[in-house]
N, C-alpha and C positions, 0 to 999 in steps of 0.2 A: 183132602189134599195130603196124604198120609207120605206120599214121596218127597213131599219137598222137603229143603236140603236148606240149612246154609252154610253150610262148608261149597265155597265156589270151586268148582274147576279149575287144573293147571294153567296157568294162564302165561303171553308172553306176544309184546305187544308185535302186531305186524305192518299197521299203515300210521301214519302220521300226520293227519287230515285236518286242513285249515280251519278253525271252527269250531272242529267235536272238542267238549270238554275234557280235560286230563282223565275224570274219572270215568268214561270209559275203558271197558276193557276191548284189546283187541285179541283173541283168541286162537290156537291153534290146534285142535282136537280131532288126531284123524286117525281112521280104523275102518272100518266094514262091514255090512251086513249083505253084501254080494261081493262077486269078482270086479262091480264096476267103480270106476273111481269115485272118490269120496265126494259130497257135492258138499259147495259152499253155503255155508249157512249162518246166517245171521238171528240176533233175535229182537225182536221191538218191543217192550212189554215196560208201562207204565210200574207194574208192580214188581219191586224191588226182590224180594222177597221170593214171590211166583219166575220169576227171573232165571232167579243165583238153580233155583231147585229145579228148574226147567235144565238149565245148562246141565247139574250133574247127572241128570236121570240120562239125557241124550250122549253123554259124554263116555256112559256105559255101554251101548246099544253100537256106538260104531257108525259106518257110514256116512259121516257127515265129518267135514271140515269146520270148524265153530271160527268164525274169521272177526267178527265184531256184536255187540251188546252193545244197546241204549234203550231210555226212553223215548217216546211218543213226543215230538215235538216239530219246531220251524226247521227247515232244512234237511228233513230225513229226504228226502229223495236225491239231493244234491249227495249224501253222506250214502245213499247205499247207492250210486253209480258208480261212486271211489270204490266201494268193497265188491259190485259185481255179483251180490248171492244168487246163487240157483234155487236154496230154499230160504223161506222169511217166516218165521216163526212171529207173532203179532197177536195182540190182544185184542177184547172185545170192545176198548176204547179208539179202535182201528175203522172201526164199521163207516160212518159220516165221510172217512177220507181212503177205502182201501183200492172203488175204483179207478181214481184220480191215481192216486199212486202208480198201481200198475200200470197206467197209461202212459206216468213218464219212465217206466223205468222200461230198457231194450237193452238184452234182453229180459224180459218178466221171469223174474221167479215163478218156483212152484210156491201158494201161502197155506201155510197149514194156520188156523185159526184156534185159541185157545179162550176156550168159555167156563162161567160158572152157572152150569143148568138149573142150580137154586135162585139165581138172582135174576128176576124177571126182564131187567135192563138188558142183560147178556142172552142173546138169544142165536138160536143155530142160521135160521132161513135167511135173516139178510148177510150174512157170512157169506153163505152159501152163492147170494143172489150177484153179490158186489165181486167175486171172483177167487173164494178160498177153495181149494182146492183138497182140504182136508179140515176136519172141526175134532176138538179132542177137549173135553174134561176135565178143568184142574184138580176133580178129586178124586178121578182113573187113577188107576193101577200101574204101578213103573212097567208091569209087565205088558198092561195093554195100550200102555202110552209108546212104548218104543215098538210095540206092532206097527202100530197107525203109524209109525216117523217109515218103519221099515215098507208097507207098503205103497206109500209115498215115494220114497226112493225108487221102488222098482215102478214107477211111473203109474201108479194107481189114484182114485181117486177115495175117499176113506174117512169112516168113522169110526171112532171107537164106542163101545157100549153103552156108555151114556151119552155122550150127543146123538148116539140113534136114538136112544128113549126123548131127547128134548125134542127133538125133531118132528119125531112123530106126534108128541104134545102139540105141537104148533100147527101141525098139518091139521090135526084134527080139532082144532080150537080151531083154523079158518072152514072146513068143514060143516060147524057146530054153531053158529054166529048166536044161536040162542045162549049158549052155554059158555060166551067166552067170560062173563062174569064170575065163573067158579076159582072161587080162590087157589092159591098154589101151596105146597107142602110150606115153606116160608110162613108165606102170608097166614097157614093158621095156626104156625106156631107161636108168629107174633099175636096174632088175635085170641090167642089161649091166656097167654102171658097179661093179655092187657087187660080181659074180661077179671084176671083173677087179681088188677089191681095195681099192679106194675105201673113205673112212669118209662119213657123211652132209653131213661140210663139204668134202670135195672131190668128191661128188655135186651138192650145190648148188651149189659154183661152175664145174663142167662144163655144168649147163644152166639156168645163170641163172635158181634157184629158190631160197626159202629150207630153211634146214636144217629148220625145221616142218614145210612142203610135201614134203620128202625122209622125214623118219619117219613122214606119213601115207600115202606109199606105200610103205612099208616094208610099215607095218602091214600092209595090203590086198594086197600080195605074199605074205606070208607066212602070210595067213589061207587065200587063195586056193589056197598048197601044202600047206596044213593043218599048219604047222610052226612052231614057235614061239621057235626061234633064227635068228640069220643063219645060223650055220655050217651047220643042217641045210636053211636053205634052199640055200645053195650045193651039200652036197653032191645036195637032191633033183635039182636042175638038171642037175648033172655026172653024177648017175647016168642021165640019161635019164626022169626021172618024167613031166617034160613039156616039151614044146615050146614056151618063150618066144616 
């Protein structure tokens, strides 16, 4: 995630909508990447942080209108009829509710979907399935991230480099049904850390996760060796069961 920002974008407020909390921001950020007018664009993203860095990376690239920001919450559909976006920028905490969404909002945005391909929760396919229209990255390249916004724009449908690589993980892990047990880059970094002794809070501050994100890949390690302690998952490891 080497783009994000948080110095947020110029900001200045534009709607005044019954409901949305003060501390959102309403946005106006507009420039080009064609001759065609700027689209309206919104962002929906639980993470704060991924948010603010999101706005500035897009705010450089042009092409878009930035009209409102908020979290994931009761009454986003009522809250983006008032702003009208053409694009929705939405996290992978979107998945459970993004076809619903689109079905009340007329007209539908285009949604470009934003993932973390190391976090096995976050995944491209039902993105994909539920109606995004683009999947990008959060630890893409500024330069490959305003690709993917730009070919969106020009009415395309669009991956950036690493959600194609997740993608294709997952095509071929349904493919594969013998092999879906193979751990993921993640999972054996934490199953390195744990074998050498680690508890789940010096797991998470070896690779800058929280201890939550540590005992949900515990779990998923552990199911995957069919074992239901640490200890027996160390020793299936030590005995050779499988190949991390």
């Amino acid at each position: 995630m080497g783009w994000t920002q948080t110095r947020d974008a110029p900001t200045r407020r534009e709607h005044d909508v019954d409901g949305v909390d003060n501390s959102l921001e309403s946005l106006d950020i507009t420039a080009s990447f064609t001759a065609t007018a700027p689209m309206r664009t919104v962002f929906v993203l639980n993470d704060e942080l991924l948010r603010h860095g999101l706005i500035h990376v897009i705010s450089q690239g042009g092409g878009i209108r930035l009209v409102g920001d908020l979290a994931h919450g009761p009454g986003l559909a009522e809250r983006l009829q008032v702003w009208q976006p053409e694009l929705l920028f939405v996290g992978a905490e979107t998945v459970p509710h993004l076809a619903t969404l689109l079905a009340e909002l007329n007209p539908a945005p285009k949604i470009l979907a934003v993932i973390d391909g190391d976090d096995p929760r976050e995944r491209a396919m039902p993105l994909i399935r539920a109606g995004a229209d683009a999947v990008i990255d959060r630890r893409s390249s500024a330069a490959d991230l305003r690709g993917t916004v730009a070919r969106v724009i020009e009415g395309h449908r669009a991956l950036d480099a690493r959600s194609a690589e997740t993608l294709i993980a997952e095509l071929r892990e349904q493919d594969r049904p013998a092999q879906s047990g193979t751990l993921t880059r993640r999972e054996r970094e934490v199953l390195g850390l744990l074998i050498e002794g680690l508890d789940n809070r010096g797991i998470a501050g070896a690779l800058f996760i929280s201890q939550a994100t540590v005992k949900f890949h515990v779990h998923n390690i552990k199911s995957k060796f069919g074992v239901h302690t640490r200890a027996a998952l160390v020793a299936a490891v030590l005995g050779g069961r499988r190949n991390a």
